[in-house]
PyMOL commands that place a pseudoatom at each C-alpha (Angstrom):
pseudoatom trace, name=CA, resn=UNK, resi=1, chain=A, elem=C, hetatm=0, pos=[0.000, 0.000, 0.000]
pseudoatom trace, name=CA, resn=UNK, resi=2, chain=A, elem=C, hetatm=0, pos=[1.378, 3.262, -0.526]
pseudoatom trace, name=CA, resn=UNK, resi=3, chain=A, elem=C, hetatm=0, pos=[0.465, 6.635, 0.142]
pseudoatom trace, name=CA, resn=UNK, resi=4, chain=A, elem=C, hetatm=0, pos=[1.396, 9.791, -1.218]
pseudoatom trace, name=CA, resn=UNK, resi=5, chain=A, elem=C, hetatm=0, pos=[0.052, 13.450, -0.400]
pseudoatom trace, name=CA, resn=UNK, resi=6, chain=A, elem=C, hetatm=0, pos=[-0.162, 15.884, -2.382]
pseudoatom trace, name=CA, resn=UNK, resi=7, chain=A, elem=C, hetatm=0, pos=[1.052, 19.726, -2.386]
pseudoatom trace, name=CA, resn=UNK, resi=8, chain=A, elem=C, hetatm=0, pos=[-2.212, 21.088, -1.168]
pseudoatom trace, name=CA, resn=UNK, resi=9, chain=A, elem=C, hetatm=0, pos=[-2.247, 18.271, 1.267]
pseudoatom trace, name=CA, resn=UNK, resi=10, chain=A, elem=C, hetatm=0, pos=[0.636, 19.129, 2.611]
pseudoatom trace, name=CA, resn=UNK, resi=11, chain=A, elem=C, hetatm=0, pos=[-0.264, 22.845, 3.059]
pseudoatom trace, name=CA, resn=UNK, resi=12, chain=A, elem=C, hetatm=0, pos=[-3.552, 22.292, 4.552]
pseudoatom trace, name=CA, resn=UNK, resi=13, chain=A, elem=C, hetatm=0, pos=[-1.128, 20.012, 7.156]
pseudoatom trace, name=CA, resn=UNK, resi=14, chain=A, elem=C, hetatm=0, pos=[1.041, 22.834, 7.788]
pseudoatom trace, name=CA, resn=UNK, resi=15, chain=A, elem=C, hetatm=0, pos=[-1.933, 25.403, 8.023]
pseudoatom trace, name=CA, resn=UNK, resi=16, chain=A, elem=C, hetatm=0, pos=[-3.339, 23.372, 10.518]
pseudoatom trace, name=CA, resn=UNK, resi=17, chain=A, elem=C, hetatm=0, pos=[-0.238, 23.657, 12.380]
pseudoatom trace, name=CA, resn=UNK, resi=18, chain=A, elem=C, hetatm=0, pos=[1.221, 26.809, 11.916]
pseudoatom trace, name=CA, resn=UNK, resi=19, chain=A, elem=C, hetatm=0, pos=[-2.629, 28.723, 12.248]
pseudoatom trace, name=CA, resn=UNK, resi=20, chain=A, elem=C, hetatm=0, pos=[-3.344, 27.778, 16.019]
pseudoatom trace, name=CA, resn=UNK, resi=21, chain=A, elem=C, hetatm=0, pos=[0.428, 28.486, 17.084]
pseudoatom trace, name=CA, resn=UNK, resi=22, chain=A, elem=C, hetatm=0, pos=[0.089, 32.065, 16.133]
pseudoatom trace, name=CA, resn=UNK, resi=23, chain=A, elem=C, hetatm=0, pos=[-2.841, 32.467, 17.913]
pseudoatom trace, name=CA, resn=UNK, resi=24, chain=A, elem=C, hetatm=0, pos=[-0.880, 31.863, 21.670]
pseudoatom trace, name=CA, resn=UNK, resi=25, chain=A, elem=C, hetatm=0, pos=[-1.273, 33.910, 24.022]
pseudoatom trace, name=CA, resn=UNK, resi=26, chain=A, elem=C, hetatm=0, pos=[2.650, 33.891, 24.987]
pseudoatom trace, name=CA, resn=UNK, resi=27, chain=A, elem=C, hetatm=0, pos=[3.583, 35.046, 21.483]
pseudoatom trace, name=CA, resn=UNK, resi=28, chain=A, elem=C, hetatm=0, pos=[4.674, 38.554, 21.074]
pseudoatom trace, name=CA, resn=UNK, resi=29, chain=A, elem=C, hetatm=0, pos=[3.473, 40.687, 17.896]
pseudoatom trace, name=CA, resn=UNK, resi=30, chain=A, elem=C, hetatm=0, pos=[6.857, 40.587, 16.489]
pseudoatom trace, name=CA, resn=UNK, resi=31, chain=A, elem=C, hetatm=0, pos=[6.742, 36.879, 16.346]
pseudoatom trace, name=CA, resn=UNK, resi=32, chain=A, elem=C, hetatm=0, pos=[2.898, 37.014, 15.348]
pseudoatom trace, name=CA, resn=UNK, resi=33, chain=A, elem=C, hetatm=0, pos=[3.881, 38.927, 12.594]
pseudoatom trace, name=CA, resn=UNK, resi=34, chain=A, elem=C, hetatm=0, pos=[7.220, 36.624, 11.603]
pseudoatom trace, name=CA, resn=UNK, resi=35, chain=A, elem=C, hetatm=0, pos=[5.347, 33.457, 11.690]
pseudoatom trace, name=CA, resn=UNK, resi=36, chain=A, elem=C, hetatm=0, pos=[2.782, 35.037, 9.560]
pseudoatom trace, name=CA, resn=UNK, resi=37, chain=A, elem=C, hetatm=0, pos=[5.204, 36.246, 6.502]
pseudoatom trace, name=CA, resn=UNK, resi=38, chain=A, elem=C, hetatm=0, pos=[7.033, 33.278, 6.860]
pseudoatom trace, name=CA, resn=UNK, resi=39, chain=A, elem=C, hetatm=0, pos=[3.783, 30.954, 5.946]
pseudoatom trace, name=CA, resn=UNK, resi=40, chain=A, elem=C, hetatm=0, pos=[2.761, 33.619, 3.325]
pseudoatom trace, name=CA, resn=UNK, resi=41, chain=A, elem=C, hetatm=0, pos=[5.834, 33.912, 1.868]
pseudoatom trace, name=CA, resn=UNK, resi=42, chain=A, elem=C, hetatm=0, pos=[8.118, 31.402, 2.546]
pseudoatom trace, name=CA, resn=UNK, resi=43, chain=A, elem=C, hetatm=0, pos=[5.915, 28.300, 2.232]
pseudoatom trace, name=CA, resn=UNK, resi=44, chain=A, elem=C, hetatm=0, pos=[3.820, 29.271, -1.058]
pseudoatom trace, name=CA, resn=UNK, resi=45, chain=A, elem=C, hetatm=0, pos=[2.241, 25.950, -2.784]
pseudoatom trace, name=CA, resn=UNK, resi=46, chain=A, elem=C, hetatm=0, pos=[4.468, 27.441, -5.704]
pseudoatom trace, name=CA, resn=UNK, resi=47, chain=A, elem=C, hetatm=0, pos=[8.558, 27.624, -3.802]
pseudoatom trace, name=CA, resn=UNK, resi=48, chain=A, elem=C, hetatm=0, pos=[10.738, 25.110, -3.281]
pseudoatom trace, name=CA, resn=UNK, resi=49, chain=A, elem=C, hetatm=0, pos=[10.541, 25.156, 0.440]
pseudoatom trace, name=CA, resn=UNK, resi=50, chain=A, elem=C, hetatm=0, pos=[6.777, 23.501, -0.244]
pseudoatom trace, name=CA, resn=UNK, resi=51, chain=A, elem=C, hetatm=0, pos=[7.980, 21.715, -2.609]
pseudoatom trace, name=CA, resn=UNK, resi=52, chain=A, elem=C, hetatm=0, pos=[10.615, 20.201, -0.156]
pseudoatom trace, name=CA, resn=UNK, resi=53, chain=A, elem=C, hetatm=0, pos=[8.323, 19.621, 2.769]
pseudoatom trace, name=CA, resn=UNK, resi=54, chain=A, elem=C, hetatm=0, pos=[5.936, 17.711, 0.703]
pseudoatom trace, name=CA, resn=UNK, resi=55, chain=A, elem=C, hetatm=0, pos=[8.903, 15.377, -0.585]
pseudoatom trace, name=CA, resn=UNK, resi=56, chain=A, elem=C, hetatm=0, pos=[9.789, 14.927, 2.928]
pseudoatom trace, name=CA, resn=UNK, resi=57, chain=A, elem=C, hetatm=0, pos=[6.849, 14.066, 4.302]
pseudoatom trace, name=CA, resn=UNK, resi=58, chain=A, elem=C, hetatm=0, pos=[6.084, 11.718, 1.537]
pseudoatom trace, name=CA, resn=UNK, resi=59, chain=A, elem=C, hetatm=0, pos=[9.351, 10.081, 2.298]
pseudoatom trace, name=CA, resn=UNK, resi=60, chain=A, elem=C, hetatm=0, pos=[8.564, 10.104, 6.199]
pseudoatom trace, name=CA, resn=UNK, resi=61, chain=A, elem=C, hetatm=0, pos=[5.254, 7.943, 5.420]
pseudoatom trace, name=CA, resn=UNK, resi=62, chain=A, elem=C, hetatm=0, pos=[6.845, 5.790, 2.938]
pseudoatom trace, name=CA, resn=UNK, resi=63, chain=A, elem=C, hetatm=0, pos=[9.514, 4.927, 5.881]
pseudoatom trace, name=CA, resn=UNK, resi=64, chain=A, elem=C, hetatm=0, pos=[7.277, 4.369, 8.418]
pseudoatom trace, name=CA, resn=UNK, resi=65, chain=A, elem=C, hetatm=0, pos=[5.424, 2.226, 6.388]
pseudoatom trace, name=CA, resn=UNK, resi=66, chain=A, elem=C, hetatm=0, pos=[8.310, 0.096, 5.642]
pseudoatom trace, name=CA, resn=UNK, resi=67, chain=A, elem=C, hetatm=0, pos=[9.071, -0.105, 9.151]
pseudoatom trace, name=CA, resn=UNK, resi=68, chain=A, elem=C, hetatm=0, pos=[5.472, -1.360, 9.953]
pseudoatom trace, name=CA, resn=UNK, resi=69, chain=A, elem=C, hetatm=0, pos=[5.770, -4.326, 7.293]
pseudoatom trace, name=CA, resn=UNK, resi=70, chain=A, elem=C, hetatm=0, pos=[9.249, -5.371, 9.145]
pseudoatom trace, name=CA, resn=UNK, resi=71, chain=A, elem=C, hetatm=0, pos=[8.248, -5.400, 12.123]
pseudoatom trace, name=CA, resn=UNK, resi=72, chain=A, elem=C, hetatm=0, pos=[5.342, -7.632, 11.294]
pseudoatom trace, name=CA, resn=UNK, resi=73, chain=A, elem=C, hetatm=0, pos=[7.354, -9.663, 9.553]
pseudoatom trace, name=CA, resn=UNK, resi=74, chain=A, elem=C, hetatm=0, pos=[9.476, -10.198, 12.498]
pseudoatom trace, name=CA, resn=UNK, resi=75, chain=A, elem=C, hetatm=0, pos=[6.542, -10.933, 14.964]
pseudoatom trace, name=CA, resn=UNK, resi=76, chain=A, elem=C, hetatm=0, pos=[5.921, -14.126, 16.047]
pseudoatom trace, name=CA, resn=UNK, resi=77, chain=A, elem=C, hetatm=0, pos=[2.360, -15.702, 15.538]
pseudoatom trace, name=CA, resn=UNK, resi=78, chain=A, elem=C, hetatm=0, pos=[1.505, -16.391, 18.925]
pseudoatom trace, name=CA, resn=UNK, resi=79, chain=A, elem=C, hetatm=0, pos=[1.729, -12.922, 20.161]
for i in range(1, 79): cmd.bond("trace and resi %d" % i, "trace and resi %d" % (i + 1))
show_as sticks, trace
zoom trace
């Protein structure tokens, strides 16, 4: 089985993330503000740092995936 998300997969991922962390109460408005441009500008669906977090996280899944079928593998039947 494999799975594989997409670019807009990824970035609804990452807005899920990045939108209630800039919402704490501890953050200044300086760091509001940075984590803001950063998400608007640095992680567009269009620049390579999307680009590179989707290929990572595809790459993450695939890996843990592969590590699930070993250690089945590996597991005796009686357990």
């Amino acid at each position: 089985m494999k799975v594989e998300f997409s670019l807009e997969e990824v970035q609804a991922m990452l807005d899920a993330v990045v939108g209630p962390l800039s919402e704490l109460k501890g953050l200044s408005r300086t760091d509001k503000a940075a984590l803001r441009r950063w998400r608007q500008d640095g992680m567009r669906a269009t620049s390579a740092d999307m680009q590179l977090l989707t290929e990572k996280a595809n790459a993450d899944i695939a890996q843990s995936h592969e590590n699930r079928e070993a250690r089945e593998i590996v597991k005796p039947d009686w357990v």
